[in-house]
N, CA and C atoms of all chains as a GROMACS GRO file, in nm:
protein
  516
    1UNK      N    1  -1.196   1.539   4.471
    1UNK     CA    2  -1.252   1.657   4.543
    1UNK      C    3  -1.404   1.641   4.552
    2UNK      N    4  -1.450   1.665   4.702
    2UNK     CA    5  -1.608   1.632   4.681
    2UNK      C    6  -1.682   1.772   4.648
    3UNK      N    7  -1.804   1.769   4.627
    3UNK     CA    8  -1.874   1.892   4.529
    3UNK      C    9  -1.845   2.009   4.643
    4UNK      N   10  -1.884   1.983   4.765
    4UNK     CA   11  -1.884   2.080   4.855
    4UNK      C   12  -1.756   2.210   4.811
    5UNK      N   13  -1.630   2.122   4.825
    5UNK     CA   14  -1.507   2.179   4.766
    5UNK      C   15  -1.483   2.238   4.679
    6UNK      N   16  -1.528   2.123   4.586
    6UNK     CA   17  -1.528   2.208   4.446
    6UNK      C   18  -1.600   2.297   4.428
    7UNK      N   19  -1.687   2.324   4.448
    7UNK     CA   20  -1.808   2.506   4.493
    7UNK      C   21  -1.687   2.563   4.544
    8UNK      N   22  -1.632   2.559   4.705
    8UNK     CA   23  -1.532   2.632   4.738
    8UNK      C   24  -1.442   2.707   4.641
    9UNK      N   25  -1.377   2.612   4.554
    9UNK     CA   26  -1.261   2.605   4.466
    9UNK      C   27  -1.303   2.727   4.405
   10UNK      N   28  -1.403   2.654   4.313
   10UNK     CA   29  -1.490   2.776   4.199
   10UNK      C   30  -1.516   2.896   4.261
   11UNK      N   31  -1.552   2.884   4.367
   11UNK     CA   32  -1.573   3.038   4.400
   11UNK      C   33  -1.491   3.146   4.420
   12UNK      N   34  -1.355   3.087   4.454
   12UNK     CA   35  -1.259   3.102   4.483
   12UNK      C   36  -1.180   3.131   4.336
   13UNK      N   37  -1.178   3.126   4.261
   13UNK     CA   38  -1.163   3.094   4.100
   13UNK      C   39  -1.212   3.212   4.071
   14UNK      N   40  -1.359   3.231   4.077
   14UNK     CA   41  -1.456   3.322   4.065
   14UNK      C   42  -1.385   3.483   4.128
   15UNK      N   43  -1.379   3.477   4.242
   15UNK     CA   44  -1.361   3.576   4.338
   15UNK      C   45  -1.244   3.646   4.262
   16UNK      N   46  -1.114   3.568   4.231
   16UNK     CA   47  -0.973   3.588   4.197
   16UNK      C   48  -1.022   3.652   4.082
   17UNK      N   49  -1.078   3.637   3.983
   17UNK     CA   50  -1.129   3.659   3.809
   17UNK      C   51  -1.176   3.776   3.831
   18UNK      N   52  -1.283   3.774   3.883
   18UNK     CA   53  -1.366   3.900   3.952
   18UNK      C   54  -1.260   4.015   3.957
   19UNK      N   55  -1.201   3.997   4.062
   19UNK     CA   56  -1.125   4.082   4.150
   19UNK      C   57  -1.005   4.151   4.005
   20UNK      N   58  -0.993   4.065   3.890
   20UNK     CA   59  -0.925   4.106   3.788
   20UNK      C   60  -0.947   4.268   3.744
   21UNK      N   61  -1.081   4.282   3.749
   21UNK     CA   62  -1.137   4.384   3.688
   21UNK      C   63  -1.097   4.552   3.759
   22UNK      N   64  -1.113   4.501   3.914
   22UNK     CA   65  -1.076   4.615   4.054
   22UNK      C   66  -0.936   4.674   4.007
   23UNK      N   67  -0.855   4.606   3.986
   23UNK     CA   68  -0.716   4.725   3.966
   23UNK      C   69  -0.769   4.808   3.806
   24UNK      N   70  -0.831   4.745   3.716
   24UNK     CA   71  -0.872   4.840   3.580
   24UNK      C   72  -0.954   4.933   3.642
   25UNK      N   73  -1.012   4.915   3.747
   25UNK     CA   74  -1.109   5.029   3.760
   25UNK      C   75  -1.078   5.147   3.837
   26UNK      N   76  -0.989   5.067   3.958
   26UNK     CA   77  -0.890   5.167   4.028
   26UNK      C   78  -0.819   5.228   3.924
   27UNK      N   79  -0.754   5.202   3.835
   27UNK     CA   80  -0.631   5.257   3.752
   27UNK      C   81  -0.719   5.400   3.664
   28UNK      N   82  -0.855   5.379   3.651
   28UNK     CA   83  -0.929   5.455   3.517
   28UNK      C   84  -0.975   5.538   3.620
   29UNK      N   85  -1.000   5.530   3.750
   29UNK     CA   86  -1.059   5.641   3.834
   29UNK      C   87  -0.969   5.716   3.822
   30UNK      N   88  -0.858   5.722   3.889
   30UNK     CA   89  -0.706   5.764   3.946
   30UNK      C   90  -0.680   5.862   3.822
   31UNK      N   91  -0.617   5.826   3.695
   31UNK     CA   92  -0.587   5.888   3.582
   31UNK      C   93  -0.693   5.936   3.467
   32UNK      N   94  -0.804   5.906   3.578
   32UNK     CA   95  -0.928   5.975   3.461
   32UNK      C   96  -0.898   5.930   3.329
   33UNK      N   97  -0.826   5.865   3.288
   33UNK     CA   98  -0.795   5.794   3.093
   33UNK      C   99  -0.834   5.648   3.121
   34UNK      N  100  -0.910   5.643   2.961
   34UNK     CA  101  -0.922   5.501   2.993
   34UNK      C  102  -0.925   5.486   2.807
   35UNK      N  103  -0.854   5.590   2.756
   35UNK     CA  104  -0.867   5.600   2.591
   35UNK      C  105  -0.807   5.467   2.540
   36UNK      N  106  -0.717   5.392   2.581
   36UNK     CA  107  -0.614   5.286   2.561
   36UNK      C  108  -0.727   5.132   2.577
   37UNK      N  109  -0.831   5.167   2.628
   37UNK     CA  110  -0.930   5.042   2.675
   37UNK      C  111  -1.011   5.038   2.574
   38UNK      N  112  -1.014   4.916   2.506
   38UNK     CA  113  -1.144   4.924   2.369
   38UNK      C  114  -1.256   4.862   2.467
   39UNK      N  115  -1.368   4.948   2.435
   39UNK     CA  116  -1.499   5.001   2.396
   39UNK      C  117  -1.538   4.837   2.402
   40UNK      N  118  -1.530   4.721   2.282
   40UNK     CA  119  -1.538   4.628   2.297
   40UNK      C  120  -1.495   4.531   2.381
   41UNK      N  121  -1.383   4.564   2.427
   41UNK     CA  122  -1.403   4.423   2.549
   41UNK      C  123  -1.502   4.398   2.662
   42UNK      N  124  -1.521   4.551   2.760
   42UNK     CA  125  -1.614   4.531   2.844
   42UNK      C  126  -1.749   4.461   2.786
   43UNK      N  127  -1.790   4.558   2.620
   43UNK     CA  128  -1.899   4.508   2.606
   43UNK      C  129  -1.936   4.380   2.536
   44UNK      N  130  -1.817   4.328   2.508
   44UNK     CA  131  -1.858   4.165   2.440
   44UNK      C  132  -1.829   4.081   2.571
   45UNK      N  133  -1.714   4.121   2.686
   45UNK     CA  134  -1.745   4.009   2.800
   45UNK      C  135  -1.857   4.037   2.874
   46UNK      N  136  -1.938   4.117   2.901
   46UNK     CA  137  -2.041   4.151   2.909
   46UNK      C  138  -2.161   4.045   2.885
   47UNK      N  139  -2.147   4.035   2.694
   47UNK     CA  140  -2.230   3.928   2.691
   47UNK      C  141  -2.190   3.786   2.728
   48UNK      N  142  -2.086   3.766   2.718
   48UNK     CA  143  -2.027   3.637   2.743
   48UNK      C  144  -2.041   3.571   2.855
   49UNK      N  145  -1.993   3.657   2.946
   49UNK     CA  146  -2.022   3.632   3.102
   49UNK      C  147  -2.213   3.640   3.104
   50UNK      N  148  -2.273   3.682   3.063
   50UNK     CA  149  -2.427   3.702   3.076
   50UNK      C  150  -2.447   3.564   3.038
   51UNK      N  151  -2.363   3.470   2.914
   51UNK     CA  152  -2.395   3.340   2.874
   51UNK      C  153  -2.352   3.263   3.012
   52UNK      N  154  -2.265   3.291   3.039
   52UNK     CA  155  -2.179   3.197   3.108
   52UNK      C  156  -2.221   3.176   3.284
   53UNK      N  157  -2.329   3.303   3.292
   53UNK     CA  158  -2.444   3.303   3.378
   53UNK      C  159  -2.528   3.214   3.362
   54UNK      N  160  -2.609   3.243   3.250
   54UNK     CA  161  -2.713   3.130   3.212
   54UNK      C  162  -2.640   2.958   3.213
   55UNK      N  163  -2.522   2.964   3.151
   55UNK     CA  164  -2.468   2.784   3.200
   55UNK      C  165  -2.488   2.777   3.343
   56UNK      N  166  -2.407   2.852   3.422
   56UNK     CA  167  -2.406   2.821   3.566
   56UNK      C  168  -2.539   2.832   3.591
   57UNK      N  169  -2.644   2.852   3.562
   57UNK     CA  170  -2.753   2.823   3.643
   57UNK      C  171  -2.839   2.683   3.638
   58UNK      N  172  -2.802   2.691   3.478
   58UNK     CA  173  -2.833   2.523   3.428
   58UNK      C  174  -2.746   2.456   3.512
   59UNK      N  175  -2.659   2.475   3.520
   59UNK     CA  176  -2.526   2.339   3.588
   59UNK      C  177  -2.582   2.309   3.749
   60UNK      N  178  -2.616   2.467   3.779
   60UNK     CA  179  -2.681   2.428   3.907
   60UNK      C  180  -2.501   2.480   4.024
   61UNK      N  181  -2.458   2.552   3.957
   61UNK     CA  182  -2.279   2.578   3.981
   61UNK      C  183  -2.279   2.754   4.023
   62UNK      N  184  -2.297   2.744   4.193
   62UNK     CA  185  -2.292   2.882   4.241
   62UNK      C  186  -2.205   2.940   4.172
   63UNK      N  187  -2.068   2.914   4.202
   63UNK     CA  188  -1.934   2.986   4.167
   63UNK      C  189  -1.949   3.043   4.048
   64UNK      N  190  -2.031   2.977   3.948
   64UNK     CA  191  -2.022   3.025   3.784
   64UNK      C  192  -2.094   3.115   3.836
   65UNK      N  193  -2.218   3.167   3.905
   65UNK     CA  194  -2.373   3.237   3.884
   65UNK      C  195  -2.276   3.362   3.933
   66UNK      N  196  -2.237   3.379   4.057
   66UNK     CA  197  -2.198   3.447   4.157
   66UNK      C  198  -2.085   3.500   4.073
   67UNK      N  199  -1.987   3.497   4.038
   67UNK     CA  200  -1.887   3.551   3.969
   67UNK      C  201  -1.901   3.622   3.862
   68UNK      N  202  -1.998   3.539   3.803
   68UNK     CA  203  -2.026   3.628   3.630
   68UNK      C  204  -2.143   3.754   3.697
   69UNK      N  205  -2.177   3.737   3.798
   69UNK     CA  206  -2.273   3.851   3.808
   69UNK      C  207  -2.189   3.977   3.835
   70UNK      N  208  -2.132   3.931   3.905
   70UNK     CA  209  -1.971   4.042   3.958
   70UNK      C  210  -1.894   4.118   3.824
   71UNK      N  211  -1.859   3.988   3.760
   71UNK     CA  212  -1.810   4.062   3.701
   71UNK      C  213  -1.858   4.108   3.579
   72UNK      N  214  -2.001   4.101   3.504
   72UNK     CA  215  -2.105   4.208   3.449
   72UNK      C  216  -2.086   4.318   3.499
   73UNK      N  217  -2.122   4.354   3.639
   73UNK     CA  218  -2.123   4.455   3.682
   73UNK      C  219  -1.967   4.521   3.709
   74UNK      N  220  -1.860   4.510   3.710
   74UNK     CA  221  -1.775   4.527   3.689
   74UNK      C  222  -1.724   4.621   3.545
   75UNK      N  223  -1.792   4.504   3.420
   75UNK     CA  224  -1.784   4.550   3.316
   75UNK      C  225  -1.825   4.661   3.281
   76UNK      N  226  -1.993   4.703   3.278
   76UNK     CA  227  -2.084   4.784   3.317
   76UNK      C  228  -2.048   4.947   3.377
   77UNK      N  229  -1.980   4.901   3.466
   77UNK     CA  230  -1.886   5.008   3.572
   77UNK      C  231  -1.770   5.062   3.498
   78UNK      N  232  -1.677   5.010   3.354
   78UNK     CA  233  -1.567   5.006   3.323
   78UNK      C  234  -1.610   5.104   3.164
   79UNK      N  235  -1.764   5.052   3.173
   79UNK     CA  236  -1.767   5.124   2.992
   79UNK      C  237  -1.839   5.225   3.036
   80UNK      N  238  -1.977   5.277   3.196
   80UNK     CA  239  -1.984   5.434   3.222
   80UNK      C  240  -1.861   5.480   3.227
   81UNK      N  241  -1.756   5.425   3.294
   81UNK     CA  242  -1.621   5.528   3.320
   81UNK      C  243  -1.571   5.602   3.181
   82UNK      N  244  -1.547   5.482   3.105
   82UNK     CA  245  -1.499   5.520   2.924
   82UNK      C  246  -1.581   5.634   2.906
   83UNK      N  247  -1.708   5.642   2.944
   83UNK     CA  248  -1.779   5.697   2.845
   83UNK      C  249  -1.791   5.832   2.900
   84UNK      N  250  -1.812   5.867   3.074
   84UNK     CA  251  -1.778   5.955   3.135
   84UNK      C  252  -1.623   6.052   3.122
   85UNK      N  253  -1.523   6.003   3.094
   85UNK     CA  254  -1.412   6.006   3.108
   85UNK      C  255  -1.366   6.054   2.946
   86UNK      N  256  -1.443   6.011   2.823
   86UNK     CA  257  -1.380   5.983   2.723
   86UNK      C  258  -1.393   6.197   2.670
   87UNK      N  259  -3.238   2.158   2.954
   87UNK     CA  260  -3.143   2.122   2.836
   87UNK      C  261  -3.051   2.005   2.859
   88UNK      N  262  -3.047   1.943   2.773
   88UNK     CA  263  -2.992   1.793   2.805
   88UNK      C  264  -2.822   1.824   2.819
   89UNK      N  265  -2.745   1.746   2.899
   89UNK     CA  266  -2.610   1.772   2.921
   89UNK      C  267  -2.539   1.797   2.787
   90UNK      N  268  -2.550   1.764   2.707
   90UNK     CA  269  -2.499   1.799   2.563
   90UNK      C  270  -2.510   1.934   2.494
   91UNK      N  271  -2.658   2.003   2.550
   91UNK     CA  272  -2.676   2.112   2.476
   91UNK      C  273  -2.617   2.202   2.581
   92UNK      N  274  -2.629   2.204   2.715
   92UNK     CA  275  -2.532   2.253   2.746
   92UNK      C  276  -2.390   2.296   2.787
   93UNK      N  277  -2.288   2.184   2.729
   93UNK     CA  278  -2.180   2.180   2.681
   93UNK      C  279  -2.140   2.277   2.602
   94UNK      N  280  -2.246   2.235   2.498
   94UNK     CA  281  -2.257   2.351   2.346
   94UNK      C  282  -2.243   2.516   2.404
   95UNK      N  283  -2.431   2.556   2.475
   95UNK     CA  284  -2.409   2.640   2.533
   95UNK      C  285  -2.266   2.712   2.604
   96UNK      N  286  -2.230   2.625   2.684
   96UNK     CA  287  -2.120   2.664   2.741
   96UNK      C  288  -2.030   2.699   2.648
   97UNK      N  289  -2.021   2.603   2.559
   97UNK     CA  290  -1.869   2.671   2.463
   97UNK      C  291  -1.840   2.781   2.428
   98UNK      N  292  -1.998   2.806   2.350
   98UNK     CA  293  -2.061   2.950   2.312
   98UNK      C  294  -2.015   3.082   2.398
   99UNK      N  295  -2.067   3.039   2.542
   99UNK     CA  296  -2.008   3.135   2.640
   99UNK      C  297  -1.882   3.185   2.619
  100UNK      N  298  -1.824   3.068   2.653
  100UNK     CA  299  -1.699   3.053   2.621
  100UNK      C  300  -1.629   3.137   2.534
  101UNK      N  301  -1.670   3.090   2.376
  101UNK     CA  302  -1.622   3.148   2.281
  101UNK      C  303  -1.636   3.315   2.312
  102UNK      N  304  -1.775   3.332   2.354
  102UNK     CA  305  -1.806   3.481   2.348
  102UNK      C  306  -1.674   3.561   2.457
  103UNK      N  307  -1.682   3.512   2.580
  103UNK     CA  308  -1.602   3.625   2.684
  103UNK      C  309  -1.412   3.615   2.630
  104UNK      N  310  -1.425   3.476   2.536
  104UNK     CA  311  -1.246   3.487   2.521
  104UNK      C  312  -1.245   3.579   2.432
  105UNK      N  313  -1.356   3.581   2.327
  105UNK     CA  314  -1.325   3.704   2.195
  105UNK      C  315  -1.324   3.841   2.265
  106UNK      N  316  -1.369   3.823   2.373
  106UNK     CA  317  -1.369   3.990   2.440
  106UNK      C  318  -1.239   4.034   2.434
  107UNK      N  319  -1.120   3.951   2.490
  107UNK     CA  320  -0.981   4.031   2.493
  107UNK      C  321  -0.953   4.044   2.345
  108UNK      N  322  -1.007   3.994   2.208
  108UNK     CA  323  -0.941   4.050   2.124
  108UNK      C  324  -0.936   4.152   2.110
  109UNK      N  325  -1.043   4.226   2.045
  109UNK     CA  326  -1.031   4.393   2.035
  109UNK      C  327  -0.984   4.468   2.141
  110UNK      N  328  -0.942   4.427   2.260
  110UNK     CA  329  -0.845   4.499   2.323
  110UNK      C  330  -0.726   4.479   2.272
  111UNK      N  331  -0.636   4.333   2.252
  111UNK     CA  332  -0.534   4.289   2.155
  111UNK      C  333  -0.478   4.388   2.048
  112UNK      N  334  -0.651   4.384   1.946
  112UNK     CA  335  -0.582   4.435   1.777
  112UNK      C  336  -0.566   4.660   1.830
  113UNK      N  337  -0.658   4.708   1.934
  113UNK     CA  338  -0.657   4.801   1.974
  113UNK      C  339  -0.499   4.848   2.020
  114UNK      N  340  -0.492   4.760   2.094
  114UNK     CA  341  -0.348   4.769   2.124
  114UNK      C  342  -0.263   4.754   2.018
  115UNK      N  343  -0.232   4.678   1.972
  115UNK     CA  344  -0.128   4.653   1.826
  115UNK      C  345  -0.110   4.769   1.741
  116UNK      N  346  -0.254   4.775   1.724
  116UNK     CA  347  -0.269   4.945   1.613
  116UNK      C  348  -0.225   5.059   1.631
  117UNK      N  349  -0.256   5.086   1.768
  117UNK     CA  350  -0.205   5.247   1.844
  117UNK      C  351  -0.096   5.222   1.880
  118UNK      N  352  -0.040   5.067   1.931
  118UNK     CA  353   0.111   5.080   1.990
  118UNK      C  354   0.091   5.134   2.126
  119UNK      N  355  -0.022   5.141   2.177
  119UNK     CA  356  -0.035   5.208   2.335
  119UNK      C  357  -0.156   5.109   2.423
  120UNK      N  358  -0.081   5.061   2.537
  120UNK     CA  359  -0.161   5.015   2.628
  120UNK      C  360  -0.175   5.063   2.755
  121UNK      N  361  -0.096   5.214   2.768
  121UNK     CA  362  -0.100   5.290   2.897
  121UNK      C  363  -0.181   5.282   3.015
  122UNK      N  364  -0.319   5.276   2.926
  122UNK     CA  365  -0.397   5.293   3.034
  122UNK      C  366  -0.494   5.192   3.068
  123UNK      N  367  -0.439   5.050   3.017
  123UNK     CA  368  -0.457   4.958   3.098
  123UNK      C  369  -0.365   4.871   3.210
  124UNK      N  370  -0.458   4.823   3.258
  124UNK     CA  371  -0.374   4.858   3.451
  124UNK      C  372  -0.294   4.728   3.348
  125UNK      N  373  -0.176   4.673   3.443
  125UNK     CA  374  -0.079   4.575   3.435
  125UNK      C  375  -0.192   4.453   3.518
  126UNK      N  376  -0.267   4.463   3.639
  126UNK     CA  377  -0.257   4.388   3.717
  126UNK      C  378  -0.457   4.303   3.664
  127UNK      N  379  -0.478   4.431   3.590
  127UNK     CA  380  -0.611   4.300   3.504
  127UNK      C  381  -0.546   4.198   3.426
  128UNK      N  382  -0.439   4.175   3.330
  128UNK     CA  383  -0.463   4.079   3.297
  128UNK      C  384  -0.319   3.989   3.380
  129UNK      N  385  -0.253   3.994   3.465
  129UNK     CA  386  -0.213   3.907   3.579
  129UNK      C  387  -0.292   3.858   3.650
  130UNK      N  388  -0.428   3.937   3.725
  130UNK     CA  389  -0.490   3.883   3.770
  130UNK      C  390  -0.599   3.798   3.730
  131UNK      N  391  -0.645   3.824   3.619
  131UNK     CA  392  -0.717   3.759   3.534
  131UNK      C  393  -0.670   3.617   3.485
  132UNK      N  394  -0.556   3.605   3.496
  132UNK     CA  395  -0.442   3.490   3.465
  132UNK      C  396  -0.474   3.427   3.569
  133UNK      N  397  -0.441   3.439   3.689
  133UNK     CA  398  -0.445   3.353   3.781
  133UNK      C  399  -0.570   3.321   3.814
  134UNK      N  400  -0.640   3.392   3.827
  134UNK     CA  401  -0.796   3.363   3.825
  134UNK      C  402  -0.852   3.256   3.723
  135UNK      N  403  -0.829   3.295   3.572
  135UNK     CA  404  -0.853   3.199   3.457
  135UNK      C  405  -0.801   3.022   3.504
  136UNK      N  406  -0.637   3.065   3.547
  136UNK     CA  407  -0.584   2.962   3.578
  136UNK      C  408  -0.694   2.838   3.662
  137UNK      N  409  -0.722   2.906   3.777
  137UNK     CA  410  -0.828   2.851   3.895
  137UNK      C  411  -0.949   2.772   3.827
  138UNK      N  412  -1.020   2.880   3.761
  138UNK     CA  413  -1.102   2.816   3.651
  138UNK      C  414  -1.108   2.671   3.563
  139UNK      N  415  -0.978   2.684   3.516
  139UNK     CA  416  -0.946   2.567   3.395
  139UNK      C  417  -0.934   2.435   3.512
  140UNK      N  418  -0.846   2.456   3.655
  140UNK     CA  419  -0.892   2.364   3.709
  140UNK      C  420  -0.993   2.304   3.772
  141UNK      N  421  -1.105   2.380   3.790
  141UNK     CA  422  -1.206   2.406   3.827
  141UNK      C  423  -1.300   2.324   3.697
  142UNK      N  424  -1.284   2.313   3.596
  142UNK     CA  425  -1.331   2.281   3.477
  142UNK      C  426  -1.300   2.137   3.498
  143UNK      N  427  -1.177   2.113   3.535
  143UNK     CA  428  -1.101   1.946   3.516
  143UNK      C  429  -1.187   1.902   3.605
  144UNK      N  430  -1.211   1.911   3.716
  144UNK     CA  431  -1.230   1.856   3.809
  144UNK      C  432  -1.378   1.813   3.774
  145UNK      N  433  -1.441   1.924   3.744
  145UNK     CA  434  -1.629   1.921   3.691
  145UNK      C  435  -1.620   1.852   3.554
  146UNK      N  436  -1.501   1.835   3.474
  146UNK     CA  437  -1.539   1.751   3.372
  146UNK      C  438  -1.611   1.862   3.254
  147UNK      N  439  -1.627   1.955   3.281
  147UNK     CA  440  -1.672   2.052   3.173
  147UNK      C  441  -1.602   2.120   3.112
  148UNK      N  442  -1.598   2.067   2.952
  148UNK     CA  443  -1.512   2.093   2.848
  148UNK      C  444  -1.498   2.240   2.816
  149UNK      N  445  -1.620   2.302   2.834
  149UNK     CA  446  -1.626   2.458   2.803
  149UNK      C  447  -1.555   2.546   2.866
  150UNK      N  448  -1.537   2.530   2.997
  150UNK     CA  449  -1.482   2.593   3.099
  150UNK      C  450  -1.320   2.544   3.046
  151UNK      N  451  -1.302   2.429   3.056
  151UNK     CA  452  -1.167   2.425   3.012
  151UNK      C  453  -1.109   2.478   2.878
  152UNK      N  454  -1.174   2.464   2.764
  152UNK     CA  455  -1.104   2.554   2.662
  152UNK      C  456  -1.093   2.689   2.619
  153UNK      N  457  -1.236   2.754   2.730
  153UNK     CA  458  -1.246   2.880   2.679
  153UNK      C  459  -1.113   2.963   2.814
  154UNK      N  460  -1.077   2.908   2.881
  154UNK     CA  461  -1.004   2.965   3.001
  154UNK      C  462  -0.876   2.917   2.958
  155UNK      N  463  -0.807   2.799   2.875
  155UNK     CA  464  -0.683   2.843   2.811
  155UNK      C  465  -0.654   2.955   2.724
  156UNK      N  466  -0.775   2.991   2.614
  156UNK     CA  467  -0.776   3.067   2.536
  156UNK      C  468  -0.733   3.211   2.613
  157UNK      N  469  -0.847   3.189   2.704
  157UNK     CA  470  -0.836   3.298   2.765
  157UNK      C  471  -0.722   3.368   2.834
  158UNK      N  472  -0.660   3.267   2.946
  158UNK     CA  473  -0.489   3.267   2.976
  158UNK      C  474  -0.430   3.302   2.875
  159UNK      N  475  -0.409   3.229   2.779
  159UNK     CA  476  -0.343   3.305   2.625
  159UNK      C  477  -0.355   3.463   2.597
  160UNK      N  478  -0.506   3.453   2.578
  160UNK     CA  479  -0.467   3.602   2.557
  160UNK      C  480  -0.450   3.725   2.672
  161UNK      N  481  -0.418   3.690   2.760
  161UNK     CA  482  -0.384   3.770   2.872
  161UNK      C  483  -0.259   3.788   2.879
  162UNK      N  484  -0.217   3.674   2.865
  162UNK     CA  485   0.011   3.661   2.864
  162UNK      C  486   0.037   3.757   2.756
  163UNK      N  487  -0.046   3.778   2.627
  163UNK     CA  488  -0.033   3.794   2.494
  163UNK      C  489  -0.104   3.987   2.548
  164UNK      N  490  -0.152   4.039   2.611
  164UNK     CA  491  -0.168   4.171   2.657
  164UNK      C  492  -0.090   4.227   2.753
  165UNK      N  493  -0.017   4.112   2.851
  165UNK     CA  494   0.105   4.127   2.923
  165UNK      C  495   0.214   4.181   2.819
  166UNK      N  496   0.274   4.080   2.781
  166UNK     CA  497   0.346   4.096   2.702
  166UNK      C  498   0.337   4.210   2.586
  167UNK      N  499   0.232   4.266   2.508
  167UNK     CA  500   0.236   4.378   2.393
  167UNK      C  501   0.233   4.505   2.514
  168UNK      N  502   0.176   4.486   2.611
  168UNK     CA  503   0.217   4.592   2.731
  168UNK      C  504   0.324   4.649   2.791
  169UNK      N  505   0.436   4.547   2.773
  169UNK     CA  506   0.562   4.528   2.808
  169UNK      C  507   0.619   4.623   2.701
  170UNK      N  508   0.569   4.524   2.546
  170UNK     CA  509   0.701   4.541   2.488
  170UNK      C  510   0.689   4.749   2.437
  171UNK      N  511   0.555   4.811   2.460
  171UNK     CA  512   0.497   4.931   2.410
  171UNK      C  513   0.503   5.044   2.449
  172UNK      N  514   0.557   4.990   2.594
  172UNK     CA  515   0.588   5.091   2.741
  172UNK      C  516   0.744   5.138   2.705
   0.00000   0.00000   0.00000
């Protein structure tokens, strides 16, 4: 696979991962509960993905940069709801 | 950072966003309730992860590949205590 692609791929990778987060967030709007969701996951992938930002920028690897930013903000979006909601 | 340290880096990442699904895991186990997490974060997160790990093969980057089995793992493993709690 030449790099061009493989960016494609990843992003594509990226996008799908991302997009993981959209039905948790749809689901916590809808039923206003989100008591069943620990507190810690958003906020330790949070940091993780914040690392996994910083690789992709070293690597020089859109798909990593672009995805983990998404889904920070995703996260972000998932622990106001908790906290609104709780 | 020389390709080595960020390998490391990466793992780190790595390590950090897979430990995120634990405390959703032991959260779940304890209460016996995963209600109000959607079904379709960690399916989709699966297939997404999936994309990833190949995405990893292809780039040759070890980090991406072990932290995204882990990760698949523990998603089947929130499928499943979801299943069995409902």
């Amino acid at each position: 696979m030449d790099s061009m692609a493989l960016e494609l791929f990843g992003l594509v990778a990226g996008a799908v991962t991302s997009a993981g987060f959209i039905p948790q967030l749809v689901r916590g709007y809808r039923t206003k509960k989100l008591e069943d969701v620990s507190y810690f996951m958003p906020i330790v992938l949070t940091a993780g993905m914040t690392l996994w930002f910083i690789y992709g920028l070293f690597l020089g690897a859109l798909a990593v940069i672009v995805a983990n930013i998404f889904g920070v903000g995703c996260c972000l979006v998932l622990i106001i709801m908790k906290k609104i909601y709780a």
